[in-house]
MITIBA-785768 format. One record per residue (C-alpha): x, y, z. Coordinates in steps of 0.02 Angstrom, whole numbers, always signed. Example, Ala and Ser with C-alpha at 12.3 -4.5 7.8 and 13.67 -1.06 7.14 Angstrom:
2
+--------+--------+--------+
!     xx !     yy !     zz !
+--------+--------+--------+
!   +615 !   -225 !   +390 !
!   +684 !    -53 !   +357 !
+--------+--------+--------+
This chain:
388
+--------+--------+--------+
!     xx !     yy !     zz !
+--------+--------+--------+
!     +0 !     +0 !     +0 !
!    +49 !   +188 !    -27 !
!    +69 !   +291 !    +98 !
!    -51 !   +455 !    +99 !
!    -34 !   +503 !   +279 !
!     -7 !   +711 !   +284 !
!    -27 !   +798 !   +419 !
!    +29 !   +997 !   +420 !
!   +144 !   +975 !   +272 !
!   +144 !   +842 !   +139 !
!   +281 !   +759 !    +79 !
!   +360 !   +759 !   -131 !
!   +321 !   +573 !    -79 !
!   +153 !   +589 !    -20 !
!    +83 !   +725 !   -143 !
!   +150 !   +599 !   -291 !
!    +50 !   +462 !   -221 !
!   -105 !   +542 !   -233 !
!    -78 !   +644 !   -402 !
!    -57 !   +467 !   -451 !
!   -238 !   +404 !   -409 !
!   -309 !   +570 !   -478 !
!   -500 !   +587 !   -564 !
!   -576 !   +743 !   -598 !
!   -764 !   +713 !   -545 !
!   -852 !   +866 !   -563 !
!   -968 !   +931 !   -436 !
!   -973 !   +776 !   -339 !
!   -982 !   +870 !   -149 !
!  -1152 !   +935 !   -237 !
!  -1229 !   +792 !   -280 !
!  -1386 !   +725 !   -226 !
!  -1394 !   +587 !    -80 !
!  -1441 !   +450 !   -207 !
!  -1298 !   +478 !   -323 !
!  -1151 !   +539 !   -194 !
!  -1191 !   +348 !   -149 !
!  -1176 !   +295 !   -319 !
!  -1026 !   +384 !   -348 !
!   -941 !   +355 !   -182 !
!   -928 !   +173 !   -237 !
!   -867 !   +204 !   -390 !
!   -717 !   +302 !   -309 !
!   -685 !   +163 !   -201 !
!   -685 !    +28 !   -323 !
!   -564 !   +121 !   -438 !
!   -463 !   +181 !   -312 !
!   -455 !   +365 !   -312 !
!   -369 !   +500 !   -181 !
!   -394 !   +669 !   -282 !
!   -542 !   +733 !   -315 !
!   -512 !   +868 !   -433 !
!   -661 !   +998 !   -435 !
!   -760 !   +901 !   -323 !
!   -841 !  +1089 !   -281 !
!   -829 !  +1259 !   -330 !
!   -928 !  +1328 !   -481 !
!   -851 !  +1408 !   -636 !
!   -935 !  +1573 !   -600 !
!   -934 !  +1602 !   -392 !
!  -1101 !  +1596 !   -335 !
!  -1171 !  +1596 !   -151 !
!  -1211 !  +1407 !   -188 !
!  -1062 !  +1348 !    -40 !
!  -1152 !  +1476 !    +76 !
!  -1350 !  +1467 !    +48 !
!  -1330 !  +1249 !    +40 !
!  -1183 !  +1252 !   +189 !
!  -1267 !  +1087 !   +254 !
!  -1280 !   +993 !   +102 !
!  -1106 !   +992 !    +55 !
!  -1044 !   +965 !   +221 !
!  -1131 !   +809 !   +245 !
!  -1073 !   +749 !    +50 !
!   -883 !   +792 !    +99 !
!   -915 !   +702 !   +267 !
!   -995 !   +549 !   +178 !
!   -858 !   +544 !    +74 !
!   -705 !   +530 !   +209 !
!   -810 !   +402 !   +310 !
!   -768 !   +314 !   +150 !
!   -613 !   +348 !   +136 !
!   -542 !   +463 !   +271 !
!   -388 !   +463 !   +142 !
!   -470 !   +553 !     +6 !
!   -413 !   +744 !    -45 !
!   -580 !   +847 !   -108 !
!   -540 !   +983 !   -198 !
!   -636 !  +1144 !   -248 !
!   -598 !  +1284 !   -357 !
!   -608 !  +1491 !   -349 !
!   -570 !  +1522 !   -547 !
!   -541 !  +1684 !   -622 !
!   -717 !  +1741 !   -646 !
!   -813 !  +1851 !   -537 !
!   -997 !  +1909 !   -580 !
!  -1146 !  +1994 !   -498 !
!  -1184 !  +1834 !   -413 !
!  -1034 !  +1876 !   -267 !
!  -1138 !  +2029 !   -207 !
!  -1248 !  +1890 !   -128 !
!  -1101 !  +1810 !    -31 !
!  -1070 !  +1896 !   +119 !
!   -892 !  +1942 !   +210 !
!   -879 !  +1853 !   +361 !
!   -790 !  +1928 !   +532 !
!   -637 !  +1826 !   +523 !
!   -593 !  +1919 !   +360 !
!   -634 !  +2079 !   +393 !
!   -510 !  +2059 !   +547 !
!   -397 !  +1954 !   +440 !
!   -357 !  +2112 !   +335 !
!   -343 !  +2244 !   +463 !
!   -541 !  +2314 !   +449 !
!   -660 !  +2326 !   +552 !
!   -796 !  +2203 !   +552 !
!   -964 !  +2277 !   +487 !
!  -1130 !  +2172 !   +409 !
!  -1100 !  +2189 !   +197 !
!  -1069 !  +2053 !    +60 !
!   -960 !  +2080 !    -84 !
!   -930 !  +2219 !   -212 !
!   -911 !  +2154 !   -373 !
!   -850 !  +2357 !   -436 !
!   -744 !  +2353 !   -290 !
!   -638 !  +2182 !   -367 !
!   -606 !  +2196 !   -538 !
!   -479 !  +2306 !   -650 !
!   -504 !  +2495 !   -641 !
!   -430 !  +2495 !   -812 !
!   -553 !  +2392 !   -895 !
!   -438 !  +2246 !   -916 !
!   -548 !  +2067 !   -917 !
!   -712 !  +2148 !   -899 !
!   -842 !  +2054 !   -991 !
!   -689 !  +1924 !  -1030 !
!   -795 !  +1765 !  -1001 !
!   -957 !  +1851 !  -1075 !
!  -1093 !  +1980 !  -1003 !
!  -1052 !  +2044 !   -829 !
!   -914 !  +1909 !   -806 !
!   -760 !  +1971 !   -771 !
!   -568 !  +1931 !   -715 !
!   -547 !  +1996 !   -545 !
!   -398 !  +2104 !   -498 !
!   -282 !  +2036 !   -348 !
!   -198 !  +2211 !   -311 !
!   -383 !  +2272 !   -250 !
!   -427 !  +2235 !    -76 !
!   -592 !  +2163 !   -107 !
!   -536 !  +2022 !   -219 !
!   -392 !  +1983 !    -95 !
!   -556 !  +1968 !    +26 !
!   -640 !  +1879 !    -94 !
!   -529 !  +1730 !   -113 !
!   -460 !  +1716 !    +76 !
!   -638 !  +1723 !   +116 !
!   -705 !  +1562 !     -7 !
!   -533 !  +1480 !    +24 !
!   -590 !  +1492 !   +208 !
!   -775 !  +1421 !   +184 !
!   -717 !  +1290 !    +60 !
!   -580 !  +1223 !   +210 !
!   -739 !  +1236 !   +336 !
!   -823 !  +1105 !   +223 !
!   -672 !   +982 !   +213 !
!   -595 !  +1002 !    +67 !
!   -413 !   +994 !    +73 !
!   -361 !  +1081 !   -109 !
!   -399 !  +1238 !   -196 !
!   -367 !  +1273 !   -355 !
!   -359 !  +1445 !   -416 !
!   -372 !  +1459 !   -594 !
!   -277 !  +1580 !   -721 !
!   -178 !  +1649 !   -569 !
!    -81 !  +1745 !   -691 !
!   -227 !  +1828 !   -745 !
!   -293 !  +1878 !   -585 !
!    -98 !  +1937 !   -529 !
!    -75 !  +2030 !   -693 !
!    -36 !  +2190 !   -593 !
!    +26 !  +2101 !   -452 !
!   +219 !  +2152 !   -452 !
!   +346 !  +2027 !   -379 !
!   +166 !  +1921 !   -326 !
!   +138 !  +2016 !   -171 !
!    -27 !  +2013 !   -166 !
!    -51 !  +1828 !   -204 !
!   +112 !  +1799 !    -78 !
!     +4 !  +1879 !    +78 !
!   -177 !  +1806 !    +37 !
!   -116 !  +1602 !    +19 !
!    +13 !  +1653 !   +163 !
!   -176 !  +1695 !   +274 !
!   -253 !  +1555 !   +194 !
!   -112 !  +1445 !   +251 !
!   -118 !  +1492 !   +419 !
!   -297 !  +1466 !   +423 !
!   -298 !  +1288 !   +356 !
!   -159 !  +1263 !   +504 !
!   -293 !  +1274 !   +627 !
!   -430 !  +1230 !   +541 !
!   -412 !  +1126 !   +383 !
!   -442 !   +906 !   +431 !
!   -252 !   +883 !   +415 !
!   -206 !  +1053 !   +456 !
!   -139 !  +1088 !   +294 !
!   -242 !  +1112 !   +118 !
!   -158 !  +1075 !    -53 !
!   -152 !  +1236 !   -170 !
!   -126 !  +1223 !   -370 !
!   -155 !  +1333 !   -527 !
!   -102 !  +1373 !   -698 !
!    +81 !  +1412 !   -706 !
!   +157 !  +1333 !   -861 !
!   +276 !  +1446 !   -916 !
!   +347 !  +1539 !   -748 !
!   +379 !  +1490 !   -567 !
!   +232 !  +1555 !   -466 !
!   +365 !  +1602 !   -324 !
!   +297 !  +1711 !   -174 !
!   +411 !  +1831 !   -116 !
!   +495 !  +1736 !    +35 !
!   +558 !  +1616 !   -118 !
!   +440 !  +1483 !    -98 !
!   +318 !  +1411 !   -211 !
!   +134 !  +1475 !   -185 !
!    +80 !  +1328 !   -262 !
!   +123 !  +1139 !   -208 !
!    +88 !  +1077 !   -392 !
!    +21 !  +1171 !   -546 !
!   -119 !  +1101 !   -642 !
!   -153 !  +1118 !   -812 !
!   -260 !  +1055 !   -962 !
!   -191 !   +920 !  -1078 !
!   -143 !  +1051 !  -1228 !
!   -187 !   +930 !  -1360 !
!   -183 !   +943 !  -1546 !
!   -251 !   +826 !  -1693 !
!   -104 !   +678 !  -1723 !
!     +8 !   +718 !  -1873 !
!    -38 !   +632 !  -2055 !
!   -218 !   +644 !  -1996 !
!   -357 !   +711 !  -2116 !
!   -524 !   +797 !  -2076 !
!   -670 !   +664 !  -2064 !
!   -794 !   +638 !  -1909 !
!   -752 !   +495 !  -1798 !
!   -824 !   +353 !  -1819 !
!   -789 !   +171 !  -1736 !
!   -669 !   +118 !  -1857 !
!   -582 !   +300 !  -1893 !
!   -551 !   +408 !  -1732 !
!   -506 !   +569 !  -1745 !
!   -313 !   +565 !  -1642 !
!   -233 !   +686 !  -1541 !
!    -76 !   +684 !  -1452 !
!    +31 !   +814 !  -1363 !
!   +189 !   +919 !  -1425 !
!   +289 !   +966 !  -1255 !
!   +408 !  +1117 !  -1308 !
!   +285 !  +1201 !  -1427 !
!   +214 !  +1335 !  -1338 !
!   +129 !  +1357 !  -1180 !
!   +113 !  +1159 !  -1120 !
!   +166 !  +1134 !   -962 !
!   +279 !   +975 !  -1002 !
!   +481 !   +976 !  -1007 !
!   +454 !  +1132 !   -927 !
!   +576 !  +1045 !   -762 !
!   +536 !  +1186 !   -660 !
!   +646 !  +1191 !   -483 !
!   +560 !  +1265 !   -344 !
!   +554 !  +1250 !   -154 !
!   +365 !  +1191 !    -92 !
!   +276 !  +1256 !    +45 !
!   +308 !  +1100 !   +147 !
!   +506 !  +1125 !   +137 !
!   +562 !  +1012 !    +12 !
!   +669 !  +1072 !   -146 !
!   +665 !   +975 !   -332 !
!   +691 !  +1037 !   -509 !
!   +549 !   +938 !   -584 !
!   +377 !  +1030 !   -491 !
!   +251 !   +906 !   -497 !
!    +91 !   +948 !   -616 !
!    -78 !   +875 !   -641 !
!   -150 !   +883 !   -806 !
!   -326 !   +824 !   -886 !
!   -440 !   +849 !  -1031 !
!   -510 !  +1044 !  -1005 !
!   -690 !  +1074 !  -1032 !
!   -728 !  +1270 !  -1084 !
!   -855 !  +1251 !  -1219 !
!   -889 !  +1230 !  -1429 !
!  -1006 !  +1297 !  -1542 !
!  -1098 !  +1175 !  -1636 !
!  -1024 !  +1219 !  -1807 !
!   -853 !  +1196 !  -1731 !
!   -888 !  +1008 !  -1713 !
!   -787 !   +902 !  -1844 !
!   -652 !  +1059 !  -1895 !
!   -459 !   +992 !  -1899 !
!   -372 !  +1122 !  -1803 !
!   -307 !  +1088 !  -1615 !
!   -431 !   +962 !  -1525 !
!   -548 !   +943 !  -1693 !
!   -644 !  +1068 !  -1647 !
!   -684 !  +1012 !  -1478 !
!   -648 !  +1051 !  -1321 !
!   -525 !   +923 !  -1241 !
!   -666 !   +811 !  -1159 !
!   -803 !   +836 !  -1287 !
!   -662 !   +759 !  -1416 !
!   -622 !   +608 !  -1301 !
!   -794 !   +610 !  -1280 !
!   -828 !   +607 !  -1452 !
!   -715 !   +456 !  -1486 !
!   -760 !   +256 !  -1487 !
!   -730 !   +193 !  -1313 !
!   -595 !    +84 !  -1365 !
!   -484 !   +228 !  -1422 !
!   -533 !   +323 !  -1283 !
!   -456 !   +177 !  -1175 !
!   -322 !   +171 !  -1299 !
!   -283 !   +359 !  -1279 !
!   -278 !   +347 !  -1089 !
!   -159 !   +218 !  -1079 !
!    -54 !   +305 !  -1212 !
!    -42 !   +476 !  -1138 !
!     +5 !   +398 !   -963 !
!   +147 !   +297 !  -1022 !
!   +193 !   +468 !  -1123 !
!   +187 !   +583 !   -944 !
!   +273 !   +447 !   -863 !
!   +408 !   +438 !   -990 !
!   +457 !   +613 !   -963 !
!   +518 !   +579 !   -788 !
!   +471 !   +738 !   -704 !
!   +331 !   +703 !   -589 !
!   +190 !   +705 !   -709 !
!    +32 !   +679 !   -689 !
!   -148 !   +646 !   -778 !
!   -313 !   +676 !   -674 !
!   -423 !   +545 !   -762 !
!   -595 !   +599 !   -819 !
!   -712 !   +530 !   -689 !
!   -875 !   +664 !   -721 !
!   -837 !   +845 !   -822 !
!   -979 !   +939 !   -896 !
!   -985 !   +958 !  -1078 !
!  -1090 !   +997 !  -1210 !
!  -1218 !   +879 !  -1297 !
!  -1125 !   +781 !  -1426 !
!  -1202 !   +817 !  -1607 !
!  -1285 !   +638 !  -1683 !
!  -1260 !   +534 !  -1520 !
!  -1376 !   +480 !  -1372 !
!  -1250 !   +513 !  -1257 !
!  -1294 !   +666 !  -1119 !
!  -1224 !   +808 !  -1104 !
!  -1106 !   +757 !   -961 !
!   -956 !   +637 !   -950 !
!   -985 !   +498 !   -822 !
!   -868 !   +347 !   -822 !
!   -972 !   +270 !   -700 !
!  -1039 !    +70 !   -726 !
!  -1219 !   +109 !   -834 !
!  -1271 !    -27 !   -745 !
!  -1243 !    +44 !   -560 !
!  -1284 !   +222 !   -624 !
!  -1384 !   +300 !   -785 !
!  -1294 !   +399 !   -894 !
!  -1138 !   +315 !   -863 !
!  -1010 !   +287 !  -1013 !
!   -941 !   +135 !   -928 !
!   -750 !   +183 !   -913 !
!   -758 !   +126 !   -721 !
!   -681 !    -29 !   -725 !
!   -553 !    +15 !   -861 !
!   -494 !   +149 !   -737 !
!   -485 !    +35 !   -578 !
!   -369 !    -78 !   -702 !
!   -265 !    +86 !   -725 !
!   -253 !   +147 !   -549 !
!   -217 !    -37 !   -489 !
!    -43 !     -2 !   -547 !
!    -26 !   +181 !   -486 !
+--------+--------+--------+
């Protein structure tokens, strides 16, 4: 057995364990009591640790605040399970109106030096005063600004609810993005310092696991340690070279693979840094899996990048044997590069409704016999993590 026993820090060890045994499952901490079952058994019988996204919505809603219970009682169901198992849950680089109904808690008002007074969020208060990201992921959604006091609120404060819940990783999106006026990441340096500290005294193992998007750049805090104890990003895949454009079909897939050194991929990137737990390596670990932001319908069967997919509808897309075939393939590949690699396998992520199939518009790999709507990838992936 592998060891995942953390407790205030985690070990290179430790964090590549789980990484290992990784499944994004989308949503999972909201689920409803039926199918948390449902899926809680699937987990166990594949073997999973890391729940990527198990909470947080793309755009930030009050969802975590106004159904508290509810996913406090999933994430509790969960670690009776498997007291083992990381949940993670996400504060991206969107904020919209929806944040003005969230409302600033005590702890942070103290947290930042202010005195505590009864208000939720201001969403003008957040963002650029330039005009940079505003209406970046369409009407009213915006990238929010670091450098501004509310948004340094604003993510201490859901990084504080999400570690009430018991989830023990955050990811935080296009941190870039967010830090773009953020000079020598000071801003980012004191909020995940306070978050830190809070998950010291508060978190189940008195630490939580923090990742984003750094491919190209150390995401170094200004003490010289890595904000970040892995960076996660998506797969970066493009169509396989000699292919022509045709639709898949169960005798002709459409292929991808990856190109590492072509751009802004996050492999042979051997970045060194020094983690927040202490230890020191040239080869950061990442985490990377099939990224799910959305196609038109006419975009379905073009030959550039992913076929005109996003990266799960196209693996969605594909006959299950070269789906299997593709899994297998781009784990060996990650693995042959020798620098702590990783691939979160696709366990549930939302996508859209494929065009001419009866499949849904979500990914499930879940058993169609234990649970409808399930693609029946379960037991190939408990064959996978067997050896992980």
């Amino acid at each position: 057995m592998k060891n995942y026993k953390f407790d205030g820090s985690i070990s290179l060890e430790v964090l590549n364990n789980y990484l290992d045994r990784a499944m994004t499952f989308s949503g999972i901490s909201y689920a409803s009591a039926e199918n948390l079952k449902i899926h809680i058994d699937a987990l166990l019988n594949m073997g999973v640790k890391h729940v990527a996204r198990a909470g947080g919505w793309w755009t930030a809603t009050d969802y975590d605040t106004v159904h508290y219970n509810h996913v406090k009682r999933n994430n509790e169901a969960i670690h009776a399970a498997d007291p083992d198992i990381i949940l993670e849950a996400c504060i991206f680089e969107i904020v919209g109106k929806q944040v003005e109904n969230i409302p600033v808690s005590e702890n942070t008002f103290v947290q930042f030096g202010l005195s505590p007074e009864s208000r939720n969020f201001r969403l003008a208060d957040m963002i650029f005063a330039d005009g940079f990201g505003a209406n970046q992921w369409g009407e009213g959604y915006h990238i929010p600004d670091i450098t501004t006091l509310e948004a340094q609120m604003f993510f201490y404060e859901r990084a504080c609810r999400f570690i009430d819940l018991g989830f023990e990783a955050l990811h935080f999106g296009q941190t870039n993005l967010i830090g773009k006026n953020d000079e020598n990441l000071a801003c980012w340096t004191d909020v995940i310092h306070k978050i830190r500290a809070y998950a010291k005294t508060n978190a189940r193992r008195h630490y939580v696991l923090i990742d984003c998007h750094f491919p190209g750049h150390n995401f170094v805090g200004t003490d010289g340690v890595m904000l970040c104890d892995f960076t996660a990003f998506p797969l970066c895949l493009y169509v396989k070279s000699g292919q022509t454009d045709h639709m898949a079909s169960e005798d002709n897939p459409q292929e991808c693979d990856i190109h590492p050194n072509t751009g802004g991929e996050v492999y042979n990137k051997h970045i060194h840094g020094i983690s927040p737990s202490g230890w020191e390596t040239n080869d950061y670990p990442y985490l990377v899996e099939f990224d799910n932001y959305g196609v038109k319908p006419a975009e379905f069967g073009k030959a550039v990048n992913r076929w005109g997919y996003d990266e799960i509808c196209w693996w969605g897309h594909q006959p299950q044997w070269y789906r299997q075939k593709f899994i297998k393939y781009i784990i060996d590949r990650i693995d042959g590069f020798k620098e702590n690699g990783h691939l979160a396998l696709p366990g549930c992520r939302w996508m859209v409704k494929l065009p001419n199939s009866d499949k849904g518009a979500d990914y499930y790999c879940n058993d169609p016999k234990k649970f409808e709507g399930g693609w029946g990838e379960e037991n190939f992936f408990k064959e996978i993590l067997k050896n992980r």
